[in-house]
NUTOR-561635 format. One record per residue (C-alpha): residue number from 1; residue in one letter; z, y, x. Coordinates in Angstrom, 3 decimals, always signed. Each point is the difference from the previous one (the first is absolute). Example, Ala and Ser with C-alpha at 12.3 -4.5 7.8 and 13.67 -1.06 7.14 Angstrom:
2
> num, residu, pz, py, px
> 1, A, +7.800, -4.500, +12.300
> 2, S, -0.660, +3.440, +1.370
END
This chain:
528
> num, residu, pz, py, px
> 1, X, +0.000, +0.000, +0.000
> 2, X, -1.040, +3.242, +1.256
> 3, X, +3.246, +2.575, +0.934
> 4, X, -0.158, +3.414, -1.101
> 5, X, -1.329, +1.092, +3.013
> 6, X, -3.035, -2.268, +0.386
> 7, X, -0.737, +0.524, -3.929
> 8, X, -3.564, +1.811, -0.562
> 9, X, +0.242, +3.299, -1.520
> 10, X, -1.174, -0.424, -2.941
> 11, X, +3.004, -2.817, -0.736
> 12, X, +2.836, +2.481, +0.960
> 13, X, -1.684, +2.932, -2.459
> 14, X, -0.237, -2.593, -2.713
> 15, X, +3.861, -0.860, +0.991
> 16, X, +1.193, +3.563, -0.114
> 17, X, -1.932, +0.924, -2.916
> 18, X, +2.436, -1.675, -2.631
> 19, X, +3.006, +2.104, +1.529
> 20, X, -1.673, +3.210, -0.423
> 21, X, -1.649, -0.518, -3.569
> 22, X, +2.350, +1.817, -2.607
> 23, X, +0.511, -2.795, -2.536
> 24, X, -0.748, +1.200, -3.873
> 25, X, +3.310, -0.835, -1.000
> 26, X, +1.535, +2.125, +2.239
> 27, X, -2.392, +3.044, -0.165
> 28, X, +0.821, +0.000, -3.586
> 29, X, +3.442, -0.410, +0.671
> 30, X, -0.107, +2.992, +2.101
> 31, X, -2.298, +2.156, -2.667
> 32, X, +2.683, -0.461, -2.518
> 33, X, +2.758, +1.397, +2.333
> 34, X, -2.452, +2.605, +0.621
> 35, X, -0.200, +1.187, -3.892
> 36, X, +3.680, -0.217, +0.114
> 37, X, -0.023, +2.360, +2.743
> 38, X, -1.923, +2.483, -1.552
> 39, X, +1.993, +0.297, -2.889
> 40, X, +2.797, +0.517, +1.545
> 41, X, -1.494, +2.927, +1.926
> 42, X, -1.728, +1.004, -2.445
> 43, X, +2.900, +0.588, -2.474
> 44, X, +2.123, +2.582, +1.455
> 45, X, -3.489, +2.634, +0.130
> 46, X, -0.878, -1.443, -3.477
> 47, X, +3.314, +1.312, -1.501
> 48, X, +0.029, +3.102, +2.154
> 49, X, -3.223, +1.345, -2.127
> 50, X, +2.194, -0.375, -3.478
> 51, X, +3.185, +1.264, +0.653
> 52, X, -0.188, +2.950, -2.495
> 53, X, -0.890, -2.190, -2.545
> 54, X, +3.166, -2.662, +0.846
> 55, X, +2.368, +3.368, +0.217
> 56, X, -1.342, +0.838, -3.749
> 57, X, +0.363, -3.677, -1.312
> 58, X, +3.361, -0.512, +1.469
> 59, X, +1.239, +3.167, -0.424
> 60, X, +0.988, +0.708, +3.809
> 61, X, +0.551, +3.220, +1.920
> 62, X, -2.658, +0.678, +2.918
> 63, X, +2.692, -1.034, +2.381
> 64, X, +0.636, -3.055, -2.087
> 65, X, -3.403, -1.152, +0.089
> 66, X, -0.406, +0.205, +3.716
> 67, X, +2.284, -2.779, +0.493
> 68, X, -2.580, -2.437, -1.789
> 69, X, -1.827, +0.325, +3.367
> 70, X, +3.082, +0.202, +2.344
> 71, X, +1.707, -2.644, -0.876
> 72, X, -3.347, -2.296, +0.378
> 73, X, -0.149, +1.382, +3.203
> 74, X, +3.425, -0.231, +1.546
> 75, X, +0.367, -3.645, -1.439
> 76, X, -3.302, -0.979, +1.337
> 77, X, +0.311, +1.740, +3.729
> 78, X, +3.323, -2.570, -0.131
> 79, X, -1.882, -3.008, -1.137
> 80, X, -3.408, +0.762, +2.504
> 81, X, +2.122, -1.086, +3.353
> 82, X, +2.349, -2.862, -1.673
> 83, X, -3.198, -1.761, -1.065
> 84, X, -0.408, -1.388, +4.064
> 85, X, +3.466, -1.899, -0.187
> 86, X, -0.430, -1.182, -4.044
> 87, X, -3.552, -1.395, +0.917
> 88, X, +1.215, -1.855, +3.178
> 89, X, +2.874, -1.313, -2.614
> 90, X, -1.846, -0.822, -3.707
> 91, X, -3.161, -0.445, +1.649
> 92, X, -3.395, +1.863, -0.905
> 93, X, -0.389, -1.736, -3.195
> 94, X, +3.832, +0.664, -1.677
> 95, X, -0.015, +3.544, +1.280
> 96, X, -2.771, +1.096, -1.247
> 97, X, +0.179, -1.978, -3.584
> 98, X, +3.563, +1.528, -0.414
> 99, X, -1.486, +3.680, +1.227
> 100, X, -3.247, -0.216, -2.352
> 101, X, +2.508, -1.369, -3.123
> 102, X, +2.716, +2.344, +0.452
> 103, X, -2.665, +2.788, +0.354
> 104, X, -1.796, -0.852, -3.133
> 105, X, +3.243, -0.710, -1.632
> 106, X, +1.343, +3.560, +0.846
> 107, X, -3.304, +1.275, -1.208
> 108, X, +0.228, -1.478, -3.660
> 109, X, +3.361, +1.554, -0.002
> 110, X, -1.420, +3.402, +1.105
> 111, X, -1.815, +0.043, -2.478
> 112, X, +2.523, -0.394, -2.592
> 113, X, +2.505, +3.008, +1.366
> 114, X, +1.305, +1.898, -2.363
> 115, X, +1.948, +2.310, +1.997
> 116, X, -0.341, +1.392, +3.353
> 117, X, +3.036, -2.005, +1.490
> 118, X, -1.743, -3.399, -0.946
> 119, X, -3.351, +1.743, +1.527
> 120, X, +1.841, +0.320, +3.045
> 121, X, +1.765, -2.647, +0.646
> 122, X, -2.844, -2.824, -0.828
> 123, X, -2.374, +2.143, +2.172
> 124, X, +2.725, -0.357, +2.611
> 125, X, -0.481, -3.953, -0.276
> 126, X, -3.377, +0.191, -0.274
> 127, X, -0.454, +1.753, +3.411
> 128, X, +2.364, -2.269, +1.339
> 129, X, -1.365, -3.207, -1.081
> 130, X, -3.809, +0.696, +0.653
> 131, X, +0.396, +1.330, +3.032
> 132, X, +0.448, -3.370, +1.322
> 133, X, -4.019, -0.352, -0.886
> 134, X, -1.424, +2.488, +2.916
> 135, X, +1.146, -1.267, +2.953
> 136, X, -0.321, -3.218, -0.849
> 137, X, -3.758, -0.002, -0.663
> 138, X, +0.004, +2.028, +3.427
> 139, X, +1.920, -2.944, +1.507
> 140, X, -1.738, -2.894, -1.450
> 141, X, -3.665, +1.777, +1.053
> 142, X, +0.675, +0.071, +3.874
> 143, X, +2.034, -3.558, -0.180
> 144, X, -2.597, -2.316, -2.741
> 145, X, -3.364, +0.700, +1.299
> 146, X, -1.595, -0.628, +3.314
> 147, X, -0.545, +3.563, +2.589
> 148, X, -3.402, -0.404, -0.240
> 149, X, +0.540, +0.760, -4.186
> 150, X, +1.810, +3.472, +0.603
> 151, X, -3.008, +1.748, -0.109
> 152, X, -0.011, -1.607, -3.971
> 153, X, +3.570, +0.213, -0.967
> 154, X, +1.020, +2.768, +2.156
> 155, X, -2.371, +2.658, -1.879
> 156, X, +1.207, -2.045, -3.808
> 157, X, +3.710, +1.501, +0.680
> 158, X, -0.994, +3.039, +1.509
> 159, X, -1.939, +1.083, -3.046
> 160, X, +2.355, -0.878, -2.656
> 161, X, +2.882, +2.218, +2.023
> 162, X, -2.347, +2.792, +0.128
> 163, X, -1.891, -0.174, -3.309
> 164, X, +3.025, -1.165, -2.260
> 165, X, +1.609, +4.081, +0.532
> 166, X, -2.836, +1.369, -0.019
> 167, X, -1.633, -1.781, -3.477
> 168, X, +4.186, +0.284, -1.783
> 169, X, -0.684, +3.855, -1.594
> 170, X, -3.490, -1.212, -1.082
> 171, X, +1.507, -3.099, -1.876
> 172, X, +3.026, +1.352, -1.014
> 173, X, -2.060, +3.221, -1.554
> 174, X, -2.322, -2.204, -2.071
> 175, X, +2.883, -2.930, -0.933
> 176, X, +2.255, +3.212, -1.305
> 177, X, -2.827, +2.313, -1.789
> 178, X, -1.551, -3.790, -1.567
> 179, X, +3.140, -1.450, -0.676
> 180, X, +3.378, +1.078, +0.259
> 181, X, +1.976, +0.423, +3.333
> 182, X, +2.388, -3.594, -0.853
> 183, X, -3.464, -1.632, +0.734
> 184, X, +0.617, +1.472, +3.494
> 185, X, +2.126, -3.030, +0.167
> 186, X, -0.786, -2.285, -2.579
> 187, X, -3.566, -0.157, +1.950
> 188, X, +1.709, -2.129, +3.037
> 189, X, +1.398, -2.729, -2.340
> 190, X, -2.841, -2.618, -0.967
> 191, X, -1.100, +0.707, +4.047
> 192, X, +3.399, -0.649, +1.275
> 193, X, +0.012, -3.291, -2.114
> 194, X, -3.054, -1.219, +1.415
> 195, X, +0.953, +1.117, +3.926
> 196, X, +3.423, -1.838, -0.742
> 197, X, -1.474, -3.437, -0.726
> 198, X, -2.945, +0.230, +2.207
> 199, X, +2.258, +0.408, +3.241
> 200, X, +2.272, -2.754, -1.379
> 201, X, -3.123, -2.151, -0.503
> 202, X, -2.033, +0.793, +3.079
> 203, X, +1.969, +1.313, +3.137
> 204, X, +1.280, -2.338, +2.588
> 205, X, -0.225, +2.118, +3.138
> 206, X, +3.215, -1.167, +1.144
> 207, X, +3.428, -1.641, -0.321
> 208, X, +3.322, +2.101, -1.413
> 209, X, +3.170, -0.717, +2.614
> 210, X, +2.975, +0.958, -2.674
> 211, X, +2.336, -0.611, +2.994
> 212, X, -0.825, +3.365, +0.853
> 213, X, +1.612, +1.276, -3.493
> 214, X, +3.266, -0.864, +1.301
> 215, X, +0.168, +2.258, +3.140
> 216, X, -1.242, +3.107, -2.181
> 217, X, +1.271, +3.025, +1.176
> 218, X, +1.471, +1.750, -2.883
> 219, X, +1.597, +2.893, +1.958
> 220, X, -3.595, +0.392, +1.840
> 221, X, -1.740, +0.377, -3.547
> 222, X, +3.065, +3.104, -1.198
> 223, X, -0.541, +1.978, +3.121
> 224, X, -4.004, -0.614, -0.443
> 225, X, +0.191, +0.626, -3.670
> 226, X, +2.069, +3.448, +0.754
> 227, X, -2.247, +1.136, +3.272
> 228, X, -3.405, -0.679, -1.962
> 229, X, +0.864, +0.811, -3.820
> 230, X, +1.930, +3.065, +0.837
> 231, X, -2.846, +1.475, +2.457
> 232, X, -2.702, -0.500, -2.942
> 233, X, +2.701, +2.089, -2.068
> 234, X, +0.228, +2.684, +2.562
> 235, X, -4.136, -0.143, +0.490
> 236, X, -0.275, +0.125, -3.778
> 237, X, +2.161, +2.546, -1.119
> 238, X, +0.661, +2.204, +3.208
> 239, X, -3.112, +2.199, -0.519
> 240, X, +0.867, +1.204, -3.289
> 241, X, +4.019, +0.370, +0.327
> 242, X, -0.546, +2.096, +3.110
> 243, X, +1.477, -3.172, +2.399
> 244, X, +3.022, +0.059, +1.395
> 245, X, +1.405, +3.197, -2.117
> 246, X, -0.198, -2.541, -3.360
> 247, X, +3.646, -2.313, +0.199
> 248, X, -1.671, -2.857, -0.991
> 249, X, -3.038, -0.225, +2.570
> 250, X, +2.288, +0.840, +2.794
> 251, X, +2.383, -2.505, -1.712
> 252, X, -2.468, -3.026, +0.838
> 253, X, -1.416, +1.689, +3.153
> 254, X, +3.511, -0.664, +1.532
> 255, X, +0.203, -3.662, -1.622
> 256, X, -3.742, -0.080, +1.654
> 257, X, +1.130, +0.564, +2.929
> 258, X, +3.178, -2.235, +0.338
> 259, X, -2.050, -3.100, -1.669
> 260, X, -2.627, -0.008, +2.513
> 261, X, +2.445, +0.195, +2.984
> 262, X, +1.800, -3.121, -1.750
> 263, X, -3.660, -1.471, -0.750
> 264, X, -1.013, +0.265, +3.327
> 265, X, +3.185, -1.638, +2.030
> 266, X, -0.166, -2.539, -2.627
> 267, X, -3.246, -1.500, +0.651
> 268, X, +0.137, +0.229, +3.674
> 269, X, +3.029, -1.307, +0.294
> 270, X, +0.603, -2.964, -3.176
> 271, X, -1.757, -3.220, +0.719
> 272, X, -2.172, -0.296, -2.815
> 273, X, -1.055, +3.410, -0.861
> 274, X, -0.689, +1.002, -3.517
> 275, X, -3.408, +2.022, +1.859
> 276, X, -1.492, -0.887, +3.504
> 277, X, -0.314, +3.446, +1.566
> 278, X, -1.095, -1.816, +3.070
> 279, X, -3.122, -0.146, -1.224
> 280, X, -0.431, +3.807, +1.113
> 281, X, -0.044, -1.029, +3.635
> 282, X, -3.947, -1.213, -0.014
> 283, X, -1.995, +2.770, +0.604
> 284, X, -2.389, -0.744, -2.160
> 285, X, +1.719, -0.351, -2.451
> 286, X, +2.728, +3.182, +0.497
> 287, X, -3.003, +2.021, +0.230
> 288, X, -2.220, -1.436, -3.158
> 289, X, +3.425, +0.780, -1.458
> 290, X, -0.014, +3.739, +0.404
> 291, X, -3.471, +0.326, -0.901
> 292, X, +0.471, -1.938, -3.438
> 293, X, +3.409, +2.329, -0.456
> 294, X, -2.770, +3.153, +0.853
> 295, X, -2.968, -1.608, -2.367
> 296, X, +2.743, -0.058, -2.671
> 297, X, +0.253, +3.885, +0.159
> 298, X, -3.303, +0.208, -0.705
> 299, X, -0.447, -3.066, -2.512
> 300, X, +3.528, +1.564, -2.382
> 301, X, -0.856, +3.373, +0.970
> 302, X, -3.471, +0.905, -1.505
> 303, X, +0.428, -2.604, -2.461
> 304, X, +2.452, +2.687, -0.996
> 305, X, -1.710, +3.077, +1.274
> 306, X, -2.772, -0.324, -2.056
> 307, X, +1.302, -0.593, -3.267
> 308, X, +2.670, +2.310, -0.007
> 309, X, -2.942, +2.908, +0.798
> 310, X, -2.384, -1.242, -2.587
> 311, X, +2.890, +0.022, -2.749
> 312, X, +1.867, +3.357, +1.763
> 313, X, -2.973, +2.371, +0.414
> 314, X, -3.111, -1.667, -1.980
> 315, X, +2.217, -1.273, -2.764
> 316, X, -1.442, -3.238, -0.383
> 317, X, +1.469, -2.675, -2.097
> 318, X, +0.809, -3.774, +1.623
> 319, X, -3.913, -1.078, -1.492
> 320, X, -1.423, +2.342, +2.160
> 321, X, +1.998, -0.016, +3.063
> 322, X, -0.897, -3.615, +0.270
> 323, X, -3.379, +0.307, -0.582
> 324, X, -0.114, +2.116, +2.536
> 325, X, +2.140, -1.705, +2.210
> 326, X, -2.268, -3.480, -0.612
> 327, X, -2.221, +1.074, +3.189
> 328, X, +2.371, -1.016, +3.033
> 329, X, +0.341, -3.370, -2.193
> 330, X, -3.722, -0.729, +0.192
> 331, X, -0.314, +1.434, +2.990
> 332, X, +3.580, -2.266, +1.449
> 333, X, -2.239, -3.071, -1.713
> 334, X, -3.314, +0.372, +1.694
> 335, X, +1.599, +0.845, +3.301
> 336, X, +1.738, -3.487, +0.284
> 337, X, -2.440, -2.296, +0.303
> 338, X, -1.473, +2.321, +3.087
> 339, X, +2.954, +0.343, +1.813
> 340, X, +0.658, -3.771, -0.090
> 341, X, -3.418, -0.089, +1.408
> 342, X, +0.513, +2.681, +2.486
> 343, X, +3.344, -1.800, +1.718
> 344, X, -2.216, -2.898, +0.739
> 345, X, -2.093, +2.405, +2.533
> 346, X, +1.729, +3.026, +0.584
> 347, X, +3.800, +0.305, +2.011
> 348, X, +2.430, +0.248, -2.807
> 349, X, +1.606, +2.883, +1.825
> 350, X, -3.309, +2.615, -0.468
> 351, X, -0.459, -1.410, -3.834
> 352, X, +3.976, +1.608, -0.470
> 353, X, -0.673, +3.322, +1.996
> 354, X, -3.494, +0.401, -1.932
> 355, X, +2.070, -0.664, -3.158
> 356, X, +2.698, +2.325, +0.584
> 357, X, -2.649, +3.023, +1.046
> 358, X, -2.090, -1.088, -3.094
> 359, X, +3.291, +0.790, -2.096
> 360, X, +0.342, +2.900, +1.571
> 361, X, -3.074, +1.317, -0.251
> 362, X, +0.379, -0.361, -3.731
> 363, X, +3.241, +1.927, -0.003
> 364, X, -1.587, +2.830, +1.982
> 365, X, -2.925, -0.146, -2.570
> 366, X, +3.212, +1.202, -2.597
> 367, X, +1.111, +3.038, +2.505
> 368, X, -2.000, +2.148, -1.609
> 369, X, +1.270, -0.832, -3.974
> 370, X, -0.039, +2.229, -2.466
> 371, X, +0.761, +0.187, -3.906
> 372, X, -3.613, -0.814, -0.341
> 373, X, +0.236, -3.295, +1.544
> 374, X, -1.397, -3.149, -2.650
> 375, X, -1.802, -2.896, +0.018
> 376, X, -2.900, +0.733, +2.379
> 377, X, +2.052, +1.551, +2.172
> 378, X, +2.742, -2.518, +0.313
> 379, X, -3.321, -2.588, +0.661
> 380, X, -0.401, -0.052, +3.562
> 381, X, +3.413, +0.644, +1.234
> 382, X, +0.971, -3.315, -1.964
> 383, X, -2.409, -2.206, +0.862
> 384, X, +0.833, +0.981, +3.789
> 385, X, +3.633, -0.718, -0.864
> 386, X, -0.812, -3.511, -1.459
> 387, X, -2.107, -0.698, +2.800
> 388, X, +3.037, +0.915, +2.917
> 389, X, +2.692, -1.490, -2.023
> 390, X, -2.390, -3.596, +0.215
> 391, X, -0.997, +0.441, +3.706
> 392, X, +4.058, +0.650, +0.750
> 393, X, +1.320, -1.834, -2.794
> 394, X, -1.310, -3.775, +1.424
> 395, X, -0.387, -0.090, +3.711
> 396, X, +3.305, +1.451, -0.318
> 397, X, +1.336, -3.078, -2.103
> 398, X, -1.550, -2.566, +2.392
> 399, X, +0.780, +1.462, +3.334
> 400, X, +3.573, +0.804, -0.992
> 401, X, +0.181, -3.929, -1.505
> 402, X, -2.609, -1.764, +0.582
> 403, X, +1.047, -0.671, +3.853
> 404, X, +3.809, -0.552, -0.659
> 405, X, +0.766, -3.535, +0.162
> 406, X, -0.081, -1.894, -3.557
> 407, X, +3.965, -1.033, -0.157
> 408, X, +0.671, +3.870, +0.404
> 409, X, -2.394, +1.527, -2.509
> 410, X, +2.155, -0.427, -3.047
> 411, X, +2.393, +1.945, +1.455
> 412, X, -2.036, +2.621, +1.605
> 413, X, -1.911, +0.407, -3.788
> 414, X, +2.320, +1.266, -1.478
> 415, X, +0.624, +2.086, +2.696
> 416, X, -3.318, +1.243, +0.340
> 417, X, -0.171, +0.989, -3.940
> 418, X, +3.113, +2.047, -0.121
> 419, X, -1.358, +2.190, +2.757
> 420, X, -2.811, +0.945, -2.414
> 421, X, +2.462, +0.663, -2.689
> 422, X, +1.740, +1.964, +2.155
> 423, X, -2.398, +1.893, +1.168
> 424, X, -1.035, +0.988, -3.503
> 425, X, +3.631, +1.130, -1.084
> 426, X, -0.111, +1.957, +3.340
> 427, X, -3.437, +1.319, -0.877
> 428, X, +0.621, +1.015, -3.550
> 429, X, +3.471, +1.904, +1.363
> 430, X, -2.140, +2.102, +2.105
> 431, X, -2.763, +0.970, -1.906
> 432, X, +2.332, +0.468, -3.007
> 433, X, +1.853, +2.521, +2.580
> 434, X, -3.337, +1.612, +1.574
> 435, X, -1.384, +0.814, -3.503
> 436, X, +3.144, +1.675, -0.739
> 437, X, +1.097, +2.042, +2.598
> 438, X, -3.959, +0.884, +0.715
> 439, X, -0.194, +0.712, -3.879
> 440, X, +2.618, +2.316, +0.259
> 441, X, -1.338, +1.641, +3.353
> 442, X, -3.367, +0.959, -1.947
> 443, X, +1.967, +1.380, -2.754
> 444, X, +1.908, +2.437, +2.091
> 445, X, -3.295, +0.766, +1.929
> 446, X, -2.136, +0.500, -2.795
> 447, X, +2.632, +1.883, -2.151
> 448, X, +0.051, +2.490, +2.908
> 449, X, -3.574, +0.615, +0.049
> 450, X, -0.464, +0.299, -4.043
> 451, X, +1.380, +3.242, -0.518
> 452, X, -1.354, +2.857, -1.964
> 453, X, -1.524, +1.330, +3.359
> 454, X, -2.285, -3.034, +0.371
> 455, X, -3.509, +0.780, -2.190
> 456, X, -0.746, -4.222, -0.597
> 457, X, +3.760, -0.077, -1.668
> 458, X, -0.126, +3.670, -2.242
> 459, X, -3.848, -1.652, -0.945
> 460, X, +1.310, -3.726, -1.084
> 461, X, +3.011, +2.142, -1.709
> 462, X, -1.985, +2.096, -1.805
> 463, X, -2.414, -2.767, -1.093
> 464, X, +2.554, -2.035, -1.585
> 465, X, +1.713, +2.589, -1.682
> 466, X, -2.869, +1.055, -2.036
> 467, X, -1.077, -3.550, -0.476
> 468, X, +3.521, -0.528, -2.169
> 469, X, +0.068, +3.350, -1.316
> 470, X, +0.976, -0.651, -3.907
> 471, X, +2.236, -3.315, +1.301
> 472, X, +3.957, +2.045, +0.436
> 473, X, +0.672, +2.099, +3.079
> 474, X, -3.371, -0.683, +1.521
> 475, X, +1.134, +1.450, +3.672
> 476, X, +3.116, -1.982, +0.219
> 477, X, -2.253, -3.299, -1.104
> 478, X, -2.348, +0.816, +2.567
> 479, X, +2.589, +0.269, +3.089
> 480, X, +0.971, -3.546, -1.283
> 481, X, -3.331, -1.151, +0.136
> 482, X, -0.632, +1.896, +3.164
> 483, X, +3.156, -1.602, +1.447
> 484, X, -0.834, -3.349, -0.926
> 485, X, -3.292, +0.217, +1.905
> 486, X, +1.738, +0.941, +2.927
> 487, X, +2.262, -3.151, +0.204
> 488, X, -2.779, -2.207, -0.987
> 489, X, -1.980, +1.606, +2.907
> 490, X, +3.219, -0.369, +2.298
> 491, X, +0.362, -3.942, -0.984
> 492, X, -3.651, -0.407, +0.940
> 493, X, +0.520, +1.521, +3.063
> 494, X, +3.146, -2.398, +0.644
> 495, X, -2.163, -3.676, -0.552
> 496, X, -2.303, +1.821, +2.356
> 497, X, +2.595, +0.309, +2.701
> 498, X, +1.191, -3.630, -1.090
> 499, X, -3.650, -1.164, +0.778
> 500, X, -0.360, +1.632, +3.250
> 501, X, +3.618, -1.559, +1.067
> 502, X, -1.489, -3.357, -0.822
> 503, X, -2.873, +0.871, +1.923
> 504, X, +1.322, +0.594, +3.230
> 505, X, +3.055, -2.564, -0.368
> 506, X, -3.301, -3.018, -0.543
> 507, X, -2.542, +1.587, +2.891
> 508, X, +2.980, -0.323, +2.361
> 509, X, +1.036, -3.749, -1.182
> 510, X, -3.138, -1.030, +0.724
> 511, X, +0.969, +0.401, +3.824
> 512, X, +2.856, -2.639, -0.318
> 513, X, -2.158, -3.043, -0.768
> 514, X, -0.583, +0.432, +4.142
> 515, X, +3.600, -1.555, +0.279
> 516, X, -1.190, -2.992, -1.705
> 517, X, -0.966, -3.325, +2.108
> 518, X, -3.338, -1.224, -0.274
> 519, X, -0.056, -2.227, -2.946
> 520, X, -2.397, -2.778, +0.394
> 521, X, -3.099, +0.411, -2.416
> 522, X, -0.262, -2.394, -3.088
> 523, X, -2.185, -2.935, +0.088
> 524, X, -1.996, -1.332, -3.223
> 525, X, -0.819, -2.886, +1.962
> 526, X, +1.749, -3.057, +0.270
> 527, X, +2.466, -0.146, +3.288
> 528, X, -1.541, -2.652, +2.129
END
């Protein structure tokens, strides 16, 4: 019999072949955790898009209702990291069944709320609960298939992270103006069913160890539980209560602040830590870490940018913000396929700095906004941003991952996917901050310069006040309307400012991808 290395070529290709073949079971396997994915993503920009709508039916204050995001949030920023040590535990199968259940479960429930408390606390469990879903697909891609598959799987994921914030105010517009917003909810049920017994029927990536159950590290998952949910409070709610002057934000900045420093001697010190942090010493992966926590910004951040103008300034309803908002999705879509492509050919590192200067050209594009700003000229600058969020988005995911060893990249998953959360509570504190402090810059500035000696101001004044002569005291309604131009004009001026931060901040992130190693370039060939 010939050995191995007397065999003929052709005999060793037709040996290896089997091995890197994705078998159908498992592709669909891994399609199904996909959906379940996207949902989960998908929900929390879904419900952002109808929260007027939930205040009204529930009869909630505006601070009330802002907790039916928050709490998601916090309880799913907890659940991202956890996920590592539950899969190595319950195995890919149980986590995820329990995750997509519980989800859909909370959902239904949702649905049903009757008061804002109830809203609260089952969107609490339903962040919680499907948060186990994202990092797990993220694990299961880089650990399941073959290398020489990345280029397939790796741009799968990377779309449905991008696309699923980007589609939520489109399909939580339409769901809300067609039905009602409790079909914001109701809508994940009959999925959820169907993700729940497919992954009980088909997955069998691996083997649960419940010996690990019994060396969990309760007092690891407190101080992570108070470091994590009580910075995504402070994120949330600092930019509106002026920070540390509110009681309460400064409150859980200082429980922040003493969780993480009993977080972080707990898992370096316990023998079974609740999170690996060790996982930050590859380079590769430290790095791919920093730019997914810097993609985030972007990713949350004109996800938010761009609705909040459209409604602020144009005064469109949810319908029309996501119509308008559907380009980076098509764009995100036809992208993927391309960049898988491109990461067969191309170093992985250029395909993230092209990305990143791609998005930034898109956000320069929006420098020059002004309350005149629709459709058209929203085009270009988001099909650029679709296209850099792809380019960034997936070489990102498979050089940070795909060249960790597979008995750490559970761990490092969920690892990986709480940077990007972070990175969008992070983002949306800042912009949230820039657009007001800039907003209120252009207000003094332009207050100073429309006085009765400027000839544009006296001309606009007059205008108005003949236009509503017969109306009341047409000159006092006319310094109204005069003033209101003004601060729309000054809030234009602020996303401008927010666009030109975002800018600069992406053209000079594009340098770091030179502290990256030289990831090897995908194969679609068989290894022989």
């Amino acid at each position: 019999m010939a050995d191995a290395t007397t065999a003929p070529p052709t005999m060793m290709a037709a040996a290896a072949a089997p091995s890197e073949r994705i078998a159908p079971r498992r592709l669909v396997a891994f399609l199904i955790m996909v959906f379940g994915m996207f949902m989960s993503i998908l929900d929390i920009q879904i419900v952002s898009a109808s929260l007027n709508e939930i205040q009204a039916g529930l009869s909630a204050s505006s601070s009330e209702v802002s907790w039916v995001q928050t709490s998601y949030l916090i309880a799913e920023v907890i659940a991202i990291p956890l996920s590592g040590f539950l899969s190595r535990a319950l195995g890919t199968r149980l986590l995820f069944a329990i995750s997509a259940s519980g989800f859909t479960f909370a959902s239904f429930l949702c649905g049903f709320a009757t008061s804002i408390e109830q809203m609260i606390v089952w969107r609490a469990i339903q962040g919680f609960l499907g948060a186990g879903m994202i990092p797990t697909v993220f694990a299961s891609a880089y650990t399941v298939f073959p290398r020489s598959k990345f280029y397939i799987v790796g741009p799968i994921i990377g779309l449905v992270a991008t696309l699923a914030p980007s589609l939520g105010p489109t399909v939580g517009g339409f769901i809300t103006d067609v039905l009602s917003w409790h079909w914001l909810f109701f809508i994940n049920v009959i999925p959820g069913i169907g993700i729940t017994v497919g992954v009980l029927t088909l997955v069998d990536f691996d083997q649960p160890n419940f010996k690990l159950l019994d060396r969990f590290d309760w007092f690891g998952l407190i101080a992570m539980a108070g470091f994590l949910g009580s910075l995504e409070y402070v994120l949330e709610e600092g930019p509106q209560y002026e920070w540390l002057q509110d009681s309460s934000v400064a409150f859980f900045a200082m429980v922040c602040a003493i969780s993480a420093f009993a977080f972080f001697y707990r898992v370096l010190t316990v023998d079974e830590p609740i999170v690996d942090i060790r996982a930050f010493t590859d380079r590769n992966f430290g790095i791919g870490c920093l730019i997914s926590f810097c993609v985030g910004i972007g990713l949350y951040g004109l996800t938010y940018m761009y609705p909040r103008y459209l409604a602020e300034v144009r005064g469109y309803s949810a319908l029309m913000i996501g119509e308008t908002m559907f380009v980076s999705g098509i764009t995100m879509f036809l992208t993927a396929p391309i960049v898988g492509r491109l990461m067969l050919k191309v170093d992985m590192r250029l395909i993230i700095a092209a990305g990143l200067i791609i998005f930034g050209l898109g956000s320069w594009q929006m420098t020059w906004i002004t309350r005149d700003y629709d459709f058209y000229e929203l085009l270009v600058p988001q099909i650029l941003r679709g296209i850099g969020m792809m380019f960034a988005m997936v070489p990102t995911n498979n050089i940070a991952l795909g060249t960790l060893p597979p008995d750490r990249v559970k761990n490092a998953s969920g690892l990986f996917n709480l940077t990007r959360n972070l990175g969008g509570a992070v983002g949306l504190a800042v912009i949230n901050q820039v657009l007001n402090e800039r907003t209120d810059l252009h207000i003094a500035r332009l207050q100073e310069k429309v006085t009765w000696g400027n000839t544009t101001a006296t001309e606009t004044l007059n205008m108005l006040t003949q236009r509503l002569q017969g109306m009341g005291d047409a000159g006092l309604m006319a310094m109204k309307q005069l003033s209101q131009i003004v601060h729309r004009q000054a809030v234009v001026m602020g996303y401008g400012d927010a666009f030109f931060m975002l800018t600069m901040f992406y053209f000079g992130l594009s340098l770091l991808v030179m502290l990256l190693k030289k990831p090897a370039v995908l194969s679609s060939a068989p290894a022989h």
